[in-house]
Biopython code that builds the backbone (N, CA, C, O; Angstrom):
import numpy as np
from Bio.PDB.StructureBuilder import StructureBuilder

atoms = [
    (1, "UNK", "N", (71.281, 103.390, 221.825)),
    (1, "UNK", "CA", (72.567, 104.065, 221.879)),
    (1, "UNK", "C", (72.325, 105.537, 222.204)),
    (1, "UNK", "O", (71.612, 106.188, 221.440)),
    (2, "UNK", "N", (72.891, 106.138, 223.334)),
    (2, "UNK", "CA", (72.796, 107.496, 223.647)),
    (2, "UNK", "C", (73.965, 108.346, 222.482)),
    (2, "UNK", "O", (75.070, 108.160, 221.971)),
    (3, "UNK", "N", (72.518, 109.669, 222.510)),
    (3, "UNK", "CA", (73.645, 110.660, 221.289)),
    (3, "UNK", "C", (74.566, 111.032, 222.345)),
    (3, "UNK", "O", (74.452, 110.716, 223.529)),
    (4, "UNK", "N", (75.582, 111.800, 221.772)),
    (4, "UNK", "CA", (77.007, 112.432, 222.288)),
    (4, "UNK", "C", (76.713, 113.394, 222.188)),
    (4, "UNK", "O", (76.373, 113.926, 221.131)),
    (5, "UNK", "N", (76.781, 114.119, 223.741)),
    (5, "UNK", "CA", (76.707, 115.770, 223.907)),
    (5, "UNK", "C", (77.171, 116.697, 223.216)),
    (5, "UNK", "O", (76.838, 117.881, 223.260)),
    (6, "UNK", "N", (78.196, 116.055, 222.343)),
    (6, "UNK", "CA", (79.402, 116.668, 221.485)),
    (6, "UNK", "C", (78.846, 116.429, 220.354)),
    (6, "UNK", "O", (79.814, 115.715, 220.094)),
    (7, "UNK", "N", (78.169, 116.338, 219.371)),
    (7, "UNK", "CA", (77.999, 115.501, 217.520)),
    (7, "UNK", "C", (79.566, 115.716, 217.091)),
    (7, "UNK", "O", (80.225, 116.707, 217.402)),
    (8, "UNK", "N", (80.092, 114.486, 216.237)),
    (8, "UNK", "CA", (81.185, 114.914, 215.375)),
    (8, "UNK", "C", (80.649, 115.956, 214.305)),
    (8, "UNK", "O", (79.552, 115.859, 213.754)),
    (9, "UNK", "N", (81.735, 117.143, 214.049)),
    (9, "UNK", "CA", (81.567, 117.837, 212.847)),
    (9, "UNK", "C", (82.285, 117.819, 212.023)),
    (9, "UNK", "O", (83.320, 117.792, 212.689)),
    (10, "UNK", "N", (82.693, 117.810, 210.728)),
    (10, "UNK", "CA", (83.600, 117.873, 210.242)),
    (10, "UNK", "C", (84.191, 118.856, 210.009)),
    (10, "UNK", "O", (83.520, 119.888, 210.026)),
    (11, "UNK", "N", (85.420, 118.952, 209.749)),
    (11, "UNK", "CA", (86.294, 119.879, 209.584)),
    (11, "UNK", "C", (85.652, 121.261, 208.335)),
    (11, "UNK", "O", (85.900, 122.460, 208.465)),
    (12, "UNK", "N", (84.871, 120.681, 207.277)),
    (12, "UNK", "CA", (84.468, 121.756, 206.493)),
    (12, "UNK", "C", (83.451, 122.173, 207.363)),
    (12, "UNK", "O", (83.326, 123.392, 207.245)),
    (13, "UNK", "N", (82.604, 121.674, 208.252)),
    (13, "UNK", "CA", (81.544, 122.243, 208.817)),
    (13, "UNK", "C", (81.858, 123.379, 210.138)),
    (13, "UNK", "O", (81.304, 124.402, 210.540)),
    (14, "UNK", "N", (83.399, 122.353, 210.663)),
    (14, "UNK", "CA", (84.057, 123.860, 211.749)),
    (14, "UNK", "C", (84.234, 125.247, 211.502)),
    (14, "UNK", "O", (83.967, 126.287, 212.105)),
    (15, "UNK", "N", (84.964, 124.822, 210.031)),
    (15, "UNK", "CA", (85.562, 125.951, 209.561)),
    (15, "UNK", "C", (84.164, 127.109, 209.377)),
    (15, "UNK", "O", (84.293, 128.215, 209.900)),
    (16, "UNK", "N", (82.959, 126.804, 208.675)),
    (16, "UNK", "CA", (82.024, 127.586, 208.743)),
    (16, "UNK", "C", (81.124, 128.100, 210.137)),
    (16, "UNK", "O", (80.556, 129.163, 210.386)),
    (17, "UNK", "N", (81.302, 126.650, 211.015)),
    (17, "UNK", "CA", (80.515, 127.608, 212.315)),
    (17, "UNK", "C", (81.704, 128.316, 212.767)),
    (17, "UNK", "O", (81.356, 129.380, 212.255)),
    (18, "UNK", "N", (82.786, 128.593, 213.289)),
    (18, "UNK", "CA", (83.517, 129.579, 213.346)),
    (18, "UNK", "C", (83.661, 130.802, 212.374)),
    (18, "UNK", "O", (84.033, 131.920, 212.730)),
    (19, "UNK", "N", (83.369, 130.494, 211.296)),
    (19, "UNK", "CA", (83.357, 131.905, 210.178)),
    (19, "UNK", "C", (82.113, 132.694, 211.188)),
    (19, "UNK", "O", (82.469, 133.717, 211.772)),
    (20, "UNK", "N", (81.079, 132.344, 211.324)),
    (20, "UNK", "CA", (79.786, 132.562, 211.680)),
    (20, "UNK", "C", (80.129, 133.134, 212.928)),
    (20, "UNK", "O", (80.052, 134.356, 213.052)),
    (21, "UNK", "N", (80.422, 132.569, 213.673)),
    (21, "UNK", "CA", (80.818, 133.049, 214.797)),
    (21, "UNK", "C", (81.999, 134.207, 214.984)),
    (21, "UNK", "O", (82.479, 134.554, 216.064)),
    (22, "UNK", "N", (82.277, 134.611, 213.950)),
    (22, "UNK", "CA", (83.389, 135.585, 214.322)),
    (22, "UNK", "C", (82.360, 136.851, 213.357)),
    (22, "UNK", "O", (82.894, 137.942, 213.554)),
    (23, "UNK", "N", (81.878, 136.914, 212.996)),
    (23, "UNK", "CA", (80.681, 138.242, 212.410)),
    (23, "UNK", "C", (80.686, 138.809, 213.673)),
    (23, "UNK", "O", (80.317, 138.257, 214.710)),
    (24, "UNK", "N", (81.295, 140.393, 213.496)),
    (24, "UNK", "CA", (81.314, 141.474, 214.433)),
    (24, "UNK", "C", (79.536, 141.548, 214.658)),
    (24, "UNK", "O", (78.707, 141.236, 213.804)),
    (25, "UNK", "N", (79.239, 142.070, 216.107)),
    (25, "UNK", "CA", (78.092, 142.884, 216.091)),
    (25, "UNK", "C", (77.481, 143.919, 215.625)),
    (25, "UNK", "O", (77.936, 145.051, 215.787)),
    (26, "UNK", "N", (76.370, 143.677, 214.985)),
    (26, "UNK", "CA", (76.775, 145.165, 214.197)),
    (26, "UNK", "C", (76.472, 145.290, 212.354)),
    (26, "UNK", "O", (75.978, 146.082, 211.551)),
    (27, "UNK", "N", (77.281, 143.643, 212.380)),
    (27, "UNK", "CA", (77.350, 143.518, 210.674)),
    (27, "UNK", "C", (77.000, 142.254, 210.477)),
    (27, "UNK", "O", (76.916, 141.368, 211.326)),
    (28, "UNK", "N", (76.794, 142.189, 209.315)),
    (28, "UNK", "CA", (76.197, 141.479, 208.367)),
    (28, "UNK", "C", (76.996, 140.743, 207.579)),
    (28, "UNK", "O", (78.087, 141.285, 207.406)),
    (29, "UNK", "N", (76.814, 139.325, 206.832)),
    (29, "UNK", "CA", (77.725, 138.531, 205.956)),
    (29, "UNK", "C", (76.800, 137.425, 205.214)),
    (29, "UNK", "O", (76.169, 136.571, 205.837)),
    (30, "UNK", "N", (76.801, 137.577, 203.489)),
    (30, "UNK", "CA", (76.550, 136.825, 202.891)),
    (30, "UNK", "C", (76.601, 135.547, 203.351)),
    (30, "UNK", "O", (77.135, 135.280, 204.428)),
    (31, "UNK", "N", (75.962, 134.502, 202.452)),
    (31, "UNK", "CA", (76.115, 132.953, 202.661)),
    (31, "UNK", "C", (77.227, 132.725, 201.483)),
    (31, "UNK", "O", (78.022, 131.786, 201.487)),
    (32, "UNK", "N", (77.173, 133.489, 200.719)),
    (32, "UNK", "CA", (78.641, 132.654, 199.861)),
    (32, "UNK", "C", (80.157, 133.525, 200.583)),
    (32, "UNK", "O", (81.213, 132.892, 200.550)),
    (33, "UNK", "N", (80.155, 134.708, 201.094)),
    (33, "UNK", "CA", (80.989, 135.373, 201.851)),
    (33, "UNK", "C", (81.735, 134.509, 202.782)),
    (33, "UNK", "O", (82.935, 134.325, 202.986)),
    (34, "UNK", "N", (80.475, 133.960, 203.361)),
    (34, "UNK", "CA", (81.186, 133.007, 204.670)),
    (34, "UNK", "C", (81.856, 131.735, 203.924)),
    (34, "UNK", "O", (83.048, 131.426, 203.933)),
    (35, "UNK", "N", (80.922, 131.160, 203.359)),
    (35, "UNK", "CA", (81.973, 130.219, 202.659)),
    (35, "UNK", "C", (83.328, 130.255, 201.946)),
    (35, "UNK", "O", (84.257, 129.450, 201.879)),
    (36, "UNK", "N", (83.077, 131.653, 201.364)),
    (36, "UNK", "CA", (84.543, 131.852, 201.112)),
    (36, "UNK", "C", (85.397, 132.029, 201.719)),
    (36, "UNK", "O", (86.543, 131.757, 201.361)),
    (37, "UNK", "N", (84.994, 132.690, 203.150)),
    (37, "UNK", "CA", (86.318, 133.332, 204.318)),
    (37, "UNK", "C", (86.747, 131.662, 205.378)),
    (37, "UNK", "O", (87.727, 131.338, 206.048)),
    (38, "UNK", "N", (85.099, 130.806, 204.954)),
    (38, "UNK", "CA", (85.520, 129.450, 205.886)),
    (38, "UNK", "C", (86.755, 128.543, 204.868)),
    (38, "UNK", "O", (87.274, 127.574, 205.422)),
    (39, "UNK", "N", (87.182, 128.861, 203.463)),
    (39, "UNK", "CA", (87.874, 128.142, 202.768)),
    (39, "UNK", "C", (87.155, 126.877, 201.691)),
    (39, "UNK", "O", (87.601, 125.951, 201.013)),
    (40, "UNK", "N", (85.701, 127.496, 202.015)),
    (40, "UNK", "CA", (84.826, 126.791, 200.534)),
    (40, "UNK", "C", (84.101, 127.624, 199.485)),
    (40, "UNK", "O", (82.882, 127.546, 199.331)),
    (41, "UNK", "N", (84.833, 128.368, 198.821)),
    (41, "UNK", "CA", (84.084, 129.164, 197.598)),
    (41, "UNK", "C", (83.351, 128.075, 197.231)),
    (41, "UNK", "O", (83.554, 126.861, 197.259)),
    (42, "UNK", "N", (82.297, 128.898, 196.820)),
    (42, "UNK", "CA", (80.894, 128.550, 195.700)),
    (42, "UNK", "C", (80.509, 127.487, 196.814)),
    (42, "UNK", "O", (80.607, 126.320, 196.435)),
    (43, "UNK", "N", (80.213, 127.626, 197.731)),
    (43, "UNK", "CA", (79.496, 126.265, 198.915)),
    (43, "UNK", "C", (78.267, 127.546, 199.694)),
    (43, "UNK", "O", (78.025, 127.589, 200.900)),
    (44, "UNK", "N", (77.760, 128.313, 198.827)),
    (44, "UNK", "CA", (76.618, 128.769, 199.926)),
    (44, "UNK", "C", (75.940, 128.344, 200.657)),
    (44, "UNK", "O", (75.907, 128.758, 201.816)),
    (45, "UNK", "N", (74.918, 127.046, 200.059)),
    (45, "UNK", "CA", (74.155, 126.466, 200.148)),
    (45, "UNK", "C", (74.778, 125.558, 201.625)),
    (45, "UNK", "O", (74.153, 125.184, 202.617)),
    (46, "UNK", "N", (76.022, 125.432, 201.329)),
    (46, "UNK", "CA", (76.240, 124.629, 201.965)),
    (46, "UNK", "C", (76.239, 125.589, 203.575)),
    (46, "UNK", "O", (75.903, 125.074, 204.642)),
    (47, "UNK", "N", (76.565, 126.641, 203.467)),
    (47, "UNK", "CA", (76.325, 127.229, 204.502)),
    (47, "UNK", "C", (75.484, 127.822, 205.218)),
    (47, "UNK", "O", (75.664, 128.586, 206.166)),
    (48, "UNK", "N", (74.128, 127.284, 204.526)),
    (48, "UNK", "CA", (72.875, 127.532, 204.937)),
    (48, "UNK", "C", (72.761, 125.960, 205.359)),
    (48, "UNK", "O", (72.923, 126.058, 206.576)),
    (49, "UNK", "N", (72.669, 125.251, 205.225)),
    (49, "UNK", "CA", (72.733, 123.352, 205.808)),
    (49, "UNK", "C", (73.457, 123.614, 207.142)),
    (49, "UNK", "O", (72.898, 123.547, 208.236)),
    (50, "UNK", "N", (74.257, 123.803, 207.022)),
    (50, "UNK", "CA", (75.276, 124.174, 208.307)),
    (50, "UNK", "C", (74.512, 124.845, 209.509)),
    (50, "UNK", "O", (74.508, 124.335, 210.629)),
    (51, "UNK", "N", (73.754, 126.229, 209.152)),
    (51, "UNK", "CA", (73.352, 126.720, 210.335)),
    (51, "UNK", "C", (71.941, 125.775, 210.720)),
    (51, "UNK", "O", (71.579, 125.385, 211.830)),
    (52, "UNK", "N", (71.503, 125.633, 209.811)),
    (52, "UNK", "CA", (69.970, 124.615, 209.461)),
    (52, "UNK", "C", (70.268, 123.976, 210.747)),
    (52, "UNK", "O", (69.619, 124.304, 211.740)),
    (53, "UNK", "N", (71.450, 122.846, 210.836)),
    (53, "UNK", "CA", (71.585, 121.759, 211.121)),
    (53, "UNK", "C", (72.371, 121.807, 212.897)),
    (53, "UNK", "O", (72.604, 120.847, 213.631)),
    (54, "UNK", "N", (72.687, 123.684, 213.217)),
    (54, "UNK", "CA", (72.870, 123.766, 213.691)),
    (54, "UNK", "C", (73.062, 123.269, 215.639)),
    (54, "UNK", "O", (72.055, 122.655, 215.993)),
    (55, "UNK", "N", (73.610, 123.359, 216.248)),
    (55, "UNK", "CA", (73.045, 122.987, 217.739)),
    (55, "UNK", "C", (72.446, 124.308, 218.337)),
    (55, "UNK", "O", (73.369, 125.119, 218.417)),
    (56, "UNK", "N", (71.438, 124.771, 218.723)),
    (56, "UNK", "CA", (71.009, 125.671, 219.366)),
    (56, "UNK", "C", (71.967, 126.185, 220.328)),
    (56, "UNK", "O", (72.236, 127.385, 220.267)),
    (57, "UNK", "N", (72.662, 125.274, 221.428)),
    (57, "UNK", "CA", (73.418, 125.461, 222.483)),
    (57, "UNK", "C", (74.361, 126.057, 221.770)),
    (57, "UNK", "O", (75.159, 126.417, 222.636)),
    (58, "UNK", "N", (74.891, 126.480, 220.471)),
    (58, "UNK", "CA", (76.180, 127.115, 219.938)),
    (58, "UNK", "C", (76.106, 128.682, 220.396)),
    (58, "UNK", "O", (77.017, 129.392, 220.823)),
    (59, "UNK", "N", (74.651, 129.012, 220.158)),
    (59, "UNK", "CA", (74.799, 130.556, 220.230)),
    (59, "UNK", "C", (74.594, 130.999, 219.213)),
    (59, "UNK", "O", (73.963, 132.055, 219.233)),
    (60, "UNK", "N", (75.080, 130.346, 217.598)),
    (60, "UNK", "CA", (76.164, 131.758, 216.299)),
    (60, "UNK", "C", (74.937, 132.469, 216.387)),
    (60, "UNK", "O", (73.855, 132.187, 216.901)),
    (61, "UNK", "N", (75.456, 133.682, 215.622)),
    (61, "UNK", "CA", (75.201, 134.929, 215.355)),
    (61, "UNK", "C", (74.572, 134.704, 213.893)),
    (61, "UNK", "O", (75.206, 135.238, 212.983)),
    (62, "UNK", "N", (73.058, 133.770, 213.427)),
    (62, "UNK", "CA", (72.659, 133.081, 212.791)),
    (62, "UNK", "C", (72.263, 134.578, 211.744)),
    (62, "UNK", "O", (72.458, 134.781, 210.545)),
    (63, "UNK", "N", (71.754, 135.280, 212.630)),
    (63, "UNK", "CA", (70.885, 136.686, 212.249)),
    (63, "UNK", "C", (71.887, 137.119, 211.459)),
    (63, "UNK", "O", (71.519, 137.686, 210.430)),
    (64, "UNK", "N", (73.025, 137.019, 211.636)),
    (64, "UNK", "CA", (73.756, 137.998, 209.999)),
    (64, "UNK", "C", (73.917, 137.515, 209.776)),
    (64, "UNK", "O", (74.967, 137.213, 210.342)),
    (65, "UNK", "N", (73.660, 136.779, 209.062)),
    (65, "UNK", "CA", (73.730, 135.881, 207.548)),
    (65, "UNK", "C", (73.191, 135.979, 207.103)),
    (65, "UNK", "O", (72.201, 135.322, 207.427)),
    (66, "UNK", "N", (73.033, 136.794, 205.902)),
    (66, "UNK", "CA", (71.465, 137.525, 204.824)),
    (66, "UNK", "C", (71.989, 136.493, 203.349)),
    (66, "UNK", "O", (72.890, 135.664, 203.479)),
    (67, "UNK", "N", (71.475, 136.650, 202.381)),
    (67, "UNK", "CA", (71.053, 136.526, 201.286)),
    (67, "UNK", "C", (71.917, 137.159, 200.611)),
    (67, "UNK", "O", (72.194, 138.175, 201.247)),
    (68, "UNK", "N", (72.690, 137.093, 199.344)),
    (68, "UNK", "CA", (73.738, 137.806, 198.252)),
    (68, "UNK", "C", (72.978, 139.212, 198.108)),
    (68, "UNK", "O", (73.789, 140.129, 198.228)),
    (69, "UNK", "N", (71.994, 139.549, 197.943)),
    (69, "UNK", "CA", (71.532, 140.849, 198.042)),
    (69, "UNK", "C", (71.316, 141.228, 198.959)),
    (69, "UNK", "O", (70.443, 142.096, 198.931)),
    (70, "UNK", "N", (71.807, 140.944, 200.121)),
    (70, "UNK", "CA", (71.137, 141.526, 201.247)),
    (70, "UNK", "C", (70.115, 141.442, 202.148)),
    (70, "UNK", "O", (69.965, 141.997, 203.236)),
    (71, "UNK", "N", (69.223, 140.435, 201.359)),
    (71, "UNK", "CA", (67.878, 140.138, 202.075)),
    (71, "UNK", "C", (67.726, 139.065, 202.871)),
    (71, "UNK", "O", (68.181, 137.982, 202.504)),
    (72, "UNK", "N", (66.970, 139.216, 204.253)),
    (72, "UNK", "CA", (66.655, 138.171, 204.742)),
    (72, "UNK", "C", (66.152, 136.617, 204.172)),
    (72, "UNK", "O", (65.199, 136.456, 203.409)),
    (73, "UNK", "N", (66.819, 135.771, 204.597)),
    (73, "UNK", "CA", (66.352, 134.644, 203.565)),
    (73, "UNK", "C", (64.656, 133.943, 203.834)),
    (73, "UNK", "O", (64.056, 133.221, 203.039)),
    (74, "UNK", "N", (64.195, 134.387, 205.104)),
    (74, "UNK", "CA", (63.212, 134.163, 205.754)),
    (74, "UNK", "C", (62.078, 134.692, 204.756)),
    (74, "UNK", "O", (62.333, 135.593, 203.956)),
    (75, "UNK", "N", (60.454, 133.923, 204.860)),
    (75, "UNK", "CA", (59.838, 134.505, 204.248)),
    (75, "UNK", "C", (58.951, 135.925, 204.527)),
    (75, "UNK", "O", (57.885, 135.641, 205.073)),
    (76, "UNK", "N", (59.052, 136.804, 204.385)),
    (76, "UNK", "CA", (58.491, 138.140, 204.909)),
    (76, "UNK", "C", (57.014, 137.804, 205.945)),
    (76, "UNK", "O", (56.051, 137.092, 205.665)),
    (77, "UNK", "N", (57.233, 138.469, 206.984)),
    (77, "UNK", "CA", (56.186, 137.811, 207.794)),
    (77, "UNK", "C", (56.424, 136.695, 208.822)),
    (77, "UNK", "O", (55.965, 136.456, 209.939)),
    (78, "UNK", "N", (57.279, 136.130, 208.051)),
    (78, "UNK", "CA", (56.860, 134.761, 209.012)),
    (78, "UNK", "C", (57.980, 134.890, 210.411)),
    (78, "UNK", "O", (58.425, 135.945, 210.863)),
    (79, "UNK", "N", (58.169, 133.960, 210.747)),
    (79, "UNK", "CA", (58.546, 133.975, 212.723)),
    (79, "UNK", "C", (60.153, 134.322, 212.733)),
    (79, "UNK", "O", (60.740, 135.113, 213.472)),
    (80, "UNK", "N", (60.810, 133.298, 211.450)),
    (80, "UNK", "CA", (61.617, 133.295, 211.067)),
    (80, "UNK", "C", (62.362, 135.140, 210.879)),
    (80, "UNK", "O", (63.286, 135.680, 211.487)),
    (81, "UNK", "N", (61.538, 135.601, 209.882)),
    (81, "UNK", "CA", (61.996, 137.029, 209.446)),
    (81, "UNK", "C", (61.625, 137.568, 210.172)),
    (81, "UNK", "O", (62.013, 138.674, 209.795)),
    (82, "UNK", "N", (60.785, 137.853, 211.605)),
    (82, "UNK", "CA", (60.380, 138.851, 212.432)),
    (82, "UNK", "C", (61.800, 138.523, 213.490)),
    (82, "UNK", "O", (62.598, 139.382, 213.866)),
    (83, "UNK", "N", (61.830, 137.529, 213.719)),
    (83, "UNK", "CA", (63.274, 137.007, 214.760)),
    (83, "UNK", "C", (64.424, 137.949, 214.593)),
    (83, "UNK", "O", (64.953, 138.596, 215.497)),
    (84, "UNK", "N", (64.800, 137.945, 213.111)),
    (84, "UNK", "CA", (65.749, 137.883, 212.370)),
    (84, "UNK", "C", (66.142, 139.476, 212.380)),
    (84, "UNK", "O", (67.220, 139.980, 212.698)),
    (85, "UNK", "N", (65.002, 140.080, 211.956)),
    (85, "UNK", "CA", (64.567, 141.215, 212.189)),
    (85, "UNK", "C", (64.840, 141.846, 213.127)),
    (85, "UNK", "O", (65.776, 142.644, 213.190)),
    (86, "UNK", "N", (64.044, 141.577, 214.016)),
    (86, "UNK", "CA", (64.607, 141.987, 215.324)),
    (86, "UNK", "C", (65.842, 142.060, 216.348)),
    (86, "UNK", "O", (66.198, 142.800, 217.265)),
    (87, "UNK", "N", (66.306, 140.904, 215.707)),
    (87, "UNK", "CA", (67.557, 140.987, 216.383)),
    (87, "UNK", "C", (68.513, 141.594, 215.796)),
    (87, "UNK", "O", (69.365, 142.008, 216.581)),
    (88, "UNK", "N", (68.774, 141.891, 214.287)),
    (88, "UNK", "CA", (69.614, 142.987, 213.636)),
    (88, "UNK", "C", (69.168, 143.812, 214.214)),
    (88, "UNK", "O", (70.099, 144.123, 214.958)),
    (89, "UNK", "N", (68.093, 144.664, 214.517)),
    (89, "UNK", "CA", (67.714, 145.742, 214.608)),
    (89, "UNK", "C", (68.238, 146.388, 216.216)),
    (89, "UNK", "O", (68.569, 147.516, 216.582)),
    (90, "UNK", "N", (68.110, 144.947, 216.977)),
    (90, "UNK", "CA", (68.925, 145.503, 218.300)),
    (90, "UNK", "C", (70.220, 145.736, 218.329)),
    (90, "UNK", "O", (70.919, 146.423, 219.074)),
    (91, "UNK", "N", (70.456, 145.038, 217.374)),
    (91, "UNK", "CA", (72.379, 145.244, 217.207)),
    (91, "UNK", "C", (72.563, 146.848, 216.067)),
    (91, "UNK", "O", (73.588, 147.235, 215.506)),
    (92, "UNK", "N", (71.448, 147.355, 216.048)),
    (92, "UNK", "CA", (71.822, 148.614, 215.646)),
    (92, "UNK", "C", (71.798, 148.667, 213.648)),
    (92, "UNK", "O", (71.982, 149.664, 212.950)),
    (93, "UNK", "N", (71.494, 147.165, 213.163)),
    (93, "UNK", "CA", (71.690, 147.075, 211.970)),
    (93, "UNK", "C", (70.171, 147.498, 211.111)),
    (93, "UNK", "O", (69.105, 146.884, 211.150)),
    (94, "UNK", "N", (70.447, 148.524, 210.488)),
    (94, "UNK", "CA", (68.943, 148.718, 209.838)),
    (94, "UNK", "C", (68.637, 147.985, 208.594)),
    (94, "UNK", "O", (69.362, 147.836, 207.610)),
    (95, "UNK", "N", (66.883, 147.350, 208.903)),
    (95, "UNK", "CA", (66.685, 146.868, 207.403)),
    (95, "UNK", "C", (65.594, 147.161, 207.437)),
    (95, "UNK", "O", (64.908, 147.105, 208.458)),
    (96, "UNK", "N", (65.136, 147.598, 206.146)),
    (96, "UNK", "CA", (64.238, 148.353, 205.329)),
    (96, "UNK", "C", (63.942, 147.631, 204.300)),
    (96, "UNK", "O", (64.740, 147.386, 203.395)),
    (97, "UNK", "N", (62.151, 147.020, 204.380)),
    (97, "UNK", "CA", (61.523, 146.071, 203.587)),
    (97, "UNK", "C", (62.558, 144.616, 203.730)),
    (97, "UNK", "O", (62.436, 143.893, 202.741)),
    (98, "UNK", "N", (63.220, 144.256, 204.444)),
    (98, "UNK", "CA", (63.851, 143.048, 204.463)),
    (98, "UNK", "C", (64.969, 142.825, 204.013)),
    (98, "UNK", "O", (65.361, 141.729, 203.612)),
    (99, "UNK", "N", (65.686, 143.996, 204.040)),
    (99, "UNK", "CA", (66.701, 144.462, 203.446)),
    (99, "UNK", "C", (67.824, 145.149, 204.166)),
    (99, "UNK", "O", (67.542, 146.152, 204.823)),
    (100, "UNK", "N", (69.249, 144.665, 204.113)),
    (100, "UNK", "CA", (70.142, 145.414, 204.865)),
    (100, "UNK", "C", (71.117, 146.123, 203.568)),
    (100, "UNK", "O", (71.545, 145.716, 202.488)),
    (101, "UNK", "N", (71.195, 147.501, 204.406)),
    (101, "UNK", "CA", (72.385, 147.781, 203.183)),
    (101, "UNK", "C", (73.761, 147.279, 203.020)),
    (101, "UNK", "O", (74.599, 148.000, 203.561)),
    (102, "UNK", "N", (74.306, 146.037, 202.304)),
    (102, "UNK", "CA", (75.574, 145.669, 202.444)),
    (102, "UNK", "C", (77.095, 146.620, 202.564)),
    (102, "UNK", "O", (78.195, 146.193, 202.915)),
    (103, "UNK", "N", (76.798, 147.752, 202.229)),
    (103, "UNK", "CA", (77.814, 148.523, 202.068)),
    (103, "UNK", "C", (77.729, 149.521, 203.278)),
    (103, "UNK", "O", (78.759, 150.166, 203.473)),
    (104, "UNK", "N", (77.079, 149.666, 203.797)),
    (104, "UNK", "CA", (76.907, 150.352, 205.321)),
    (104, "UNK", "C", (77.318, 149.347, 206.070)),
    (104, "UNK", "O", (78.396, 149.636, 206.589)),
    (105, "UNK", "N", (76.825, 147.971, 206.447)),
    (105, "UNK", "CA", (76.534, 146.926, 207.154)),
    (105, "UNK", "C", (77.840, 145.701, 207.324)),
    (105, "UNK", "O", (78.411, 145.091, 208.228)),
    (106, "UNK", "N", (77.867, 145.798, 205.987)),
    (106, "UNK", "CA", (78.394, 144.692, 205.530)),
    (106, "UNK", "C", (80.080, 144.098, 206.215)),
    (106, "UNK", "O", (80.944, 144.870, 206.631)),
    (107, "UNK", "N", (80.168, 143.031, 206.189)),
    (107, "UNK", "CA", (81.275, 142.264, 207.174)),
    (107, "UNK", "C", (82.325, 142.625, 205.924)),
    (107, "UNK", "O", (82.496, 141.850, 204.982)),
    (108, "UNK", "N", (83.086, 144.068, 206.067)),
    (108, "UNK", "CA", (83.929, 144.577, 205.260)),
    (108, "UNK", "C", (85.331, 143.649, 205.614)),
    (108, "UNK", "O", (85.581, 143.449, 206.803)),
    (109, "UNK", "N", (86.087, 143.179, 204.737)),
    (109, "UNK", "CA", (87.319, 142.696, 204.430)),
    (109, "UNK", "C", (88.481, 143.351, 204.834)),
    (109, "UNK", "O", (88.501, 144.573, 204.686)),
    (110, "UNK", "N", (89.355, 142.851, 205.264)),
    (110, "UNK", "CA", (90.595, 143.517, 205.663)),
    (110, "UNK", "C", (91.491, 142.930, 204.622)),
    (110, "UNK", "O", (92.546, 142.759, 205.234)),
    (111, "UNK", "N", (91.647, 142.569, 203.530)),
    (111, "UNK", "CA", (92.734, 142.166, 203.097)),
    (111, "UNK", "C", (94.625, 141.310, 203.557)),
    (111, "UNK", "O", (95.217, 140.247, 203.743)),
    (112, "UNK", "N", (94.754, 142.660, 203.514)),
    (112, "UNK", "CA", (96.269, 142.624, 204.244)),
    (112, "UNK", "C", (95.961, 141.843, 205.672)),
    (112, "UNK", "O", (96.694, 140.874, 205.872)),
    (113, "UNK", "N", (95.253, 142.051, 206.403)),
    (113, "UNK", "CA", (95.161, 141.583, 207.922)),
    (113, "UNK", "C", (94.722, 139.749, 207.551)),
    (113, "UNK", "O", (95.344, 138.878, 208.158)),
    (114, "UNK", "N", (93.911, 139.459, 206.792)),
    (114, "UNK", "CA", (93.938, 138.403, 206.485)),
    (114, "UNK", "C", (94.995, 137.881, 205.656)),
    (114, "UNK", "O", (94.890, 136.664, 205.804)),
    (115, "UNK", "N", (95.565, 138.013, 205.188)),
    (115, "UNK", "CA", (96.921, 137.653, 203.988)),
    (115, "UNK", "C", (97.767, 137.402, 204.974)),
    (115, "UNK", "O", (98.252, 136.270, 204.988)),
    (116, "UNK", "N", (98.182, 138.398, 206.083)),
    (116, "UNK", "CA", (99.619, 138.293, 206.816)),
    (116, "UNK", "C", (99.351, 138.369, 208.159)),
    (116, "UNK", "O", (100.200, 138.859, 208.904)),
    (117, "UNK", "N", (98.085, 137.878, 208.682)),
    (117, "UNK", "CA", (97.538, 137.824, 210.136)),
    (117, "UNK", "C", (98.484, 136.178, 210.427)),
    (117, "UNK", "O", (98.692, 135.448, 209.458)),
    (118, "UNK", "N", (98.908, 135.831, 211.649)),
    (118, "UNK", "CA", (99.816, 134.557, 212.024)),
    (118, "UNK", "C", (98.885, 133.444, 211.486)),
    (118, "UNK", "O", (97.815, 133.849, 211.032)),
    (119, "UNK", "N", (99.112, 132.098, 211.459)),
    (119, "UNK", "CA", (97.807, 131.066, 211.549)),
    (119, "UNK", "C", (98.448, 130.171, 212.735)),
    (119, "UNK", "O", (97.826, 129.210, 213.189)),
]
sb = StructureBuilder()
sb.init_structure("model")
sb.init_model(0)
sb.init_chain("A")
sb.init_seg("    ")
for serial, (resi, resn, name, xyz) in enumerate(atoms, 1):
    if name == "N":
        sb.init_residue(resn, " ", resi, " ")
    sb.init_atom(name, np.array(xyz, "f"), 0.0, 1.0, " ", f" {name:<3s}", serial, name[0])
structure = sb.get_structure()
């Protein structure tokens, strides 16, 4: 049986590669952040499976997605965190020891714009 160019995803899994995909250039966003803005609080994990499981051909913007503190989830050194690294760093995002500052960086909230943006 040939795979489908397409995989089905499910609807909780859309909602997160689009969260992912809408991270400005520039900034940075937790793994429980995204889950919360995709409509699954407390599903971090789950949003690390998600990119895991990813299709390469998507593109997301895998590189901001750090760790609740800020840190690369990659292990220091390895191919993973030099990638990761590097590519924040072209987008202008500084990290220091493996570390981004969330409050400089960070995929800041609009509140109101989300509350009363159309759907």
């Amino acid at each position: 049986m040939a795979k489908s160019a397409h995989p089905v995803v499910s609807p909780e899994h859309a909602a997160i590669l689009r969260t992912i995909a809408a991270i400005p250039r520039g900034r940075v966003a937790r793994y429980g952040e995204i889950a919360a803005r995709a409509g699954h609080p407390r599903r971090a994990r789950l949003v690390g499976r998600v990119l895991g499981e990813s299709d390469p051909a998507l593109k997301l913007p895998w590189q901001r997605v750090l760790r609740s503190d800020g840190r690369i989830a990659f292990p220091p050194g390895s191919r993973g965190f030099l990638e990761q690294r590097a590519r924040l760093l072209e987008e202008g995002v500084m990290v220091v020891k493996g570390r981004v500052d969330l409050l400089r960086f960070g995929w800041q909230r609009d509140l109101d714009a989300e509350m009363w943006a159309p759907r």
